[in-house]
N, C-alpha and C positions, 0 to 999 in steps of 0.2 A: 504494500500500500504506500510506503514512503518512494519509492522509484516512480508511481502513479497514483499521486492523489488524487480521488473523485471528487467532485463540488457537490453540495446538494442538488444540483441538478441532474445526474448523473442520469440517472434512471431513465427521467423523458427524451434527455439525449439520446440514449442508447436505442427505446423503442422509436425513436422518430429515425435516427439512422435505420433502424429495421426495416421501417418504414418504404425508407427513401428507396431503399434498394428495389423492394418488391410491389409498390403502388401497380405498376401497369402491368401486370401478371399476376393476378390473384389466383388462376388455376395453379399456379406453380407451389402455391401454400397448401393443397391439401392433403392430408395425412402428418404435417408437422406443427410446432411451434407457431410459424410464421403467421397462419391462420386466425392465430388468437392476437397479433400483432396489427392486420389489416383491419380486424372485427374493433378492436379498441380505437382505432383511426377515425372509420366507418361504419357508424352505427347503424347502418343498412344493411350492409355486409352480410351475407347468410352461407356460415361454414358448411362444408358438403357432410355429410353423413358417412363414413366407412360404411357403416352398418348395412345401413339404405345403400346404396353403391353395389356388396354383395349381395344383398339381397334381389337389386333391379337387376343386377345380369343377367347377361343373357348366357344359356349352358349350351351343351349340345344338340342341336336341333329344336331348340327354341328360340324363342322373340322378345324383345327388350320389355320390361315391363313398361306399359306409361305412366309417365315423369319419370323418368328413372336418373335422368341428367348426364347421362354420357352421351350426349351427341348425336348420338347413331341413330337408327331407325329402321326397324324391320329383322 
């Protein structure tokens, strides 16, 4: 800590650097950390679901569930 002292402000720095990186790619946040970084930015923001995600796939010889949010279709 004495080689890098933090200010009190440390913290909002660091989430707004997080921030910065990832604003124009929010699909790139899901399944990590970052998600809950763009969500605290962006209070619109709505993080994807794993859960939901596995559960909408599609398996073998089946069809995406609807909403399912990958993209695809059919």
């Amino acid at each position: 800590m004495a080689a890098y002292p933090r200010t009190p402000e440390f913290k909002d720095y660091i989430i707004q650097a997080f921030y910065n990186g990832i604003w124009h790619k929010p699909e790139t946040t899901f399944g990590n950390v970052k998600a809950d970084v763009i969500a605290d930015k962006e209070p619109g923001f709505r993080k994807r679901n794993f859960c939901r995600v596995i559960r909408g796939s599609r398996w073998v010889g089946g069809a995406h569930a609807a909403g399912c949010g990958c993209g695809q279709n059919g």
